[in-house]
N, C-alpha and C positions, 0 to 999 in steps of 0.2 A: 504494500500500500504506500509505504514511502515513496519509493522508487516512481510510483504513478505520479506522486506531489509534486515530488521534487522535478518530474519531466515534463507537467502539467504549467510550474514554475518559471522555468527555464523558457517555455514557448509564450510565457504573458498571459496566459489563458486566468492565472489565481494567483493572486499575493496570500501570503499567509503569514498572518500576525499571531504573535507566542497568546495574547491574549484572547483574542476573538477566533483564531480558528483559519483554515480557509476560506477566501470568498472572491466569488467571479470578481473578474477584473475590466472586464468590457462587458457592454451590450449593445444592440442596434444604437443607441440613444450615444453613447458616446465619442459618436463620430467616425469617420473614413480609420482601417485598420491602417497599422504601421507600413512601410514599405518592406520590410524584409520577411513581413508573412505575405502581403498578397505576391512578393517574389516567387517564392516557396509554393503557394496556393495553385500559382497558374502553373508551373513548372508538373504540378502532381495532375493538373485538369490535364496537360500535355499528355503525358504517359496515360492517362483515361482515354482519351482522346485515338491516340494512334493505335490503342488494344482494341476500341469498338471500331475503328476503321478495319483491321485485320479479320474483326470477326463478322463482317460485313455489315455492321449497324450503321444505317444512313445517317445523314446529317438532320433530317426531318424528325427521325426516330430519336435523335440524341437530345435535340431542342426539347420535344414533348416529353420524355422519361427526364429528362430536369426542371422542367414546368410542373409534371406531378410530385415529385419531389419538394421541392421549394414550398409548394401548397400543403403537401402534406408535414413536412416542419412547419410550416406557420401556423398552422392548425390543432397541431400539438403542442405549439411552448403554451 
């Protein structure tokens, strides 16, 4: 569980104070994310990206399976 904190930490996702615990560090409200995660972020949509090309997922089918997606996270937070 440390291990989770501590890598959770490292990426800006939680600050964790001796006193209060962890606690998110971002949310929608906080503003456009740092440059070296949406670096990082597109970089992993990349390698998404050229795996659903190999396995012949169109461009139409990629747009909509991230439209329901995206929906479906907002729907659940």
């Amino acid at each position: 569980m440390n291990k989770t904190y501590d890598l959770l930490r490292q990426q800006g996702v939680i600050r964790i104070n001796r006193r209060s615990g962890a606690v998110v560090r971002r949310d929608a409200g906080t503003g456009p994310p740092e440059a070296p995660f949406t670096d990082d972020w597109e970089e992993h949509m990349r390698v998404l990206l050229a795996e659903a090309t190999v396995h012949g997922i169109d461009r139409q089918d990629v747009l909509r399976r991230c439209e329901a997606l995206v929906i479906a996270f907002e729907e659940s937070a």
